[in-house]
N, C-alpha and C positions, 0 to 999 in steps of 0.2 A: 588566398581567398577564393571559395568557389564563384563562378558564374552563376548569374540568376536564375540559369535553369537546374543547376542541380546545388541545392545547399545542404552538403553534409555537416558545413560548418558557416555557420550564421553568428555572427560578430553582436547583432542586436536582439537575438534570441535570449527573452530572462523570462518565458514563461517553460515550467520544468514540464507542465505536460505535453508540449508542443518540443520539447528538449527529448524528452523520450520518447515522444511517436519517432522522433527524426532519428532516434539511435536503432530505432527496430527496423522504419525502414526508410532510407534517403527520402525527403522530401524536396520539391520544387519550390520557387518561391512567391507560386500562386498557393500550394496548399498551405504552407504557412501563415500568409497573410490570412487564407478563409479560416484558418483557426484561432487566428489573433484576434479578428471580428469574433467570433462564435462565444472565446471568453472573454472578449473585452469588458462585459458589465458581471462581474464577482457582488457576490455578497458576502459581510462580516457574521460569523456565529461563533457566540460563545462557548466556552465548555458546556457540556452536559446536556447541548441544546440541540434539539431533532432536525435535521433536516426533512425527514419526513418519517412516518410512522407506521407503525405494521397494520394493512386494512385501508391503509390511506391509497387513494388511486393512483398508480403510476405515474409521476410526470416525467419532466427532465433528465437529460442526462449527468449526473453532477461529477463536476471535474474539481478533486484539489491544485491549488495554486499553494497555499502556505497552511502548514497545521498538520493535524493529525484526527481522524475521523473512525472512527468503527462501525461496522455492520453489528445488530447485535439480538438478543429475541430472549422476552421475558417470556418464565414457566408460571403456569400454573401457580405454583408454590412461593414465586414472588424471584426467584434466583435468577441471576441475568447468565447469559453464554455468550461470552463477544465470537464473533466469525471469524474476522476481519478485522487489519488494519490499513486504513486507507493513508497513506503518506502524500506530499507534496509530488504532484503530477501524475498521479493516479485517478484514472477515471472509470466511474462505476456502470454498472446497469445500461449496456448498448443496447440492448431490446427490453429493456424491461418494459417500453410501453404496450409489447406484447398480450401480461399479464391485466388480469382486470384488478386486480387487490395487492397491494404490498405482503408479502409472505414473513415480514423482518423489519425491524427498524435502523436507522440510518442516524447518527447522531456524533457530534463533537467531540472528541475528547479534549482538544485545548481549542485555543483560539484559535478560529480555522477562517481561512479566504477561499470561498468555495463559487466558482462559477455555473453555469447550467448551459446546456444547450439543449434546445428546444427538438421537439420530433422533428419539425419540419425539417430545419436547419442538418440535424444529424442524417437523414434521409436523402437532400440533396445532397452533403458533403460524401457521402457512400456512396452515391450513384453516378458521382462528376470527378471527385477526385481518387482515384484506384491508389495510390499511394496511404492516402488517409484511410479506407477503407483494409488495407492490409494491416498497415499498423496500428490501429484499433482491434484489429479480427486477432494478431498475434499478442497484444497487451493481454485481449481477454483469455485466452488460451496461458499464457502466464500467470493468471490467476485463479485461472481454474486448477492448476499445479501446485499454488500456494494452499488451494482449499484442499488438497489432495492429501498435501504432506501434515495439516493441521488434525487433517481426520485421523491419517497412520499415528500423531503423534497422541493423540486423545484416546485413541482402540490400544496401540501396542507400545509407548514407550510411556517408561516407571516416571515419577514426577521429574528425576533429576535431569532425567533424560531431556523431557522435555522442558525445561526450563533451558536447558544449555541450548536446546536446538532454537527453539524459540530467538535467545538471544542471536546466536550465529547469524539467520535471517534477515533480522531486521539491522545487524550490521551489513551485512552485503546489499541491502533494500538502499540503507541512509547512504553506503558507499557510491554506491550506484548514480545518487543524486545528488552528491558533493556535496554532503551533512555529516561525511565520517571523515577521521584523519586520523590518521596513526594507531589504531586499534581504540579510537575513542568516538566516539555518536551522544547525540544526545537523543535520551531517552525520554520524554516527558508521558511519565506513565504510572501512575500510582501503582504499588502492589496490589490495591484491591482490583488494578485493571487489569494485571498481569492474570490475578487472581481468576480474572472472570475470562480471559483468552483461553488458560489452562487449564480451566475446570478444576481449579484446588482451591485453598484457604488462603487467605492471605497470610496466616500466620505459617502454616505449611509453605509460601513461597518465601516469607522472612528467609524460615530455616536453610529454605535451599541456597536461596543468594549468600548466607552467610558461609555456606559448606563450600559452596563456589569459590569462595573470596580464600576463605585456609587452604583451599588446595592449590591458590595460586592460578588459576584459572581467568579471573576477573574480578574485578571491584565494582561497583555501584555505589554512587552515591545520590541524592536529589537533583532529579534532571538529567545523568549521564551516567555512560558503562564505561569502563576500561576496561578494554579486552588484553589480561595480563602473559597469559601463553593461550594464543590462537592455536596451536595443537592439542595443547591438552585440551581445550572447551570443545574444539570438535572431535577429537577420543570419546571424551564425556557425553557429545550430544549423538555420537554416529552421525555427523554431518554430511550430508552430500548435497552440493550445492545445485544440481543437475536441474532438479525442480522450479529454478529461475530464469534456465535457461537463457542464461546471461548469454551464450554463443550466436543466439540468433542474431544479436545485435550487428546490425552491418551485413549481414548475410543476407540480407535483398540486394 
């Protein structure tokens, strides 16, 4: 058990985004307690439900606790483009009160437990606790890497490609957060959400998850993946996990 002053390992630690700031960088167990205030009061949203809306004014910070959330932005022509998937202990938008207007919408995919913390709060906790201030500053550098690889995968890999990649991710993402075991995650994601990550059809990503599945690669079923040979799916996706930068972790 560590000492109160340095808790790499906290015994009563079950909030995942305060679980991951601490893997990025050791926290004290003053910064943890100020983040256990900061999300103590979550709110419940449904699927399909906005947390907030593109043009709407900047508020809060929002941190997932449980669920699964997307960034996402309707066209013109009525077609949705998801961004983003927000997982349990992932928190969005550190400066977005920067901005005067939402550029994107923000909304549920399942039933999500989403906390907020306020400018004030995020402000003082940057300017008093350097620890929480790091590991906030590298989360967001972490997803700026995920938007990175989602772009390469939208500009330069074939559908198949990117559905395999796609998948690889978000199992190393659910791993990450003890939601995956043994090459299995659950996935609570419709094809038409997959759909609208990857910019294809949903009947176009049917096909691929089925191609997937003969070539022994993975299975899917409602609600979860079996990842059936982790080499082949990342043969198939050109996987390189580097963009998660899982290394930093512990590296303060």
């Amino acid at each position: 058990m560590s000492s109160s002053g340095d808790c790499r390992y906290v015994s009563s630690m079950t909030n995942r985004f305060i679980s991951k700031l601490n893997g990025l960088v050791p926290l004290t167990a003053s910064d943890i307690a100020i983040l256990e205030d900061a999300a103590a009061r979550p709110r419940e949203y449904q699927p399909r439900q906005d947390l907030i809306r593109e043009g709407d004014e900047p508020g809060p910070m929002f941190v997932v606790l449980e669920g699964w959330v997307c960034r996402y932005k309707i066209l013109p022509n009525g077609a949705r483009q998801i961004m983003a998937f927000l997982m349990p202990g992932d928190g969005c938008d550190l400066h977005i009160t920067l901005l005067n207007e939402m550029d994107h919408s923000i909304q549920a995919v399942t039933k999500a437990t989403v906390a907020t913390i306020s400018k004030d709060e995020m402000s003082e906790m940057l300017a008093t606790h350097h620890n929480i201030a790091r590991a906030m500053y590298a989360a967001q550098l972490i997803d700026e890497g995920i938007m990175r690889a989602w772009i390469v995968s939208i500009g330069r890999r074939n559908a198949t490609e990117r559905v395999a990649h796609l998948i690889c991710e978000l199992y190393i993402r659910a791993r990450s957060i003890g939601l995956a075991d043994e090459g299995e995650f659950a996935l609570p994601l419709s094809q038409a959400v997959l759909a609208d990550a990857l910019g294809l059809t949903a009947v176009h990503v049917n096909r691929i998850l089925k191609e997937l599945r003969v070539a022994g690669a993975m299975s899917i079923k409602r609600g979860s993946v079996t990842i059936l040979d982790p080499i082949a799916l990342i043969q198939i996706a050109g996987f390189d996990e580097n963009y998660l930068h899982r290394r930093m972790r512990r590296a303060g």
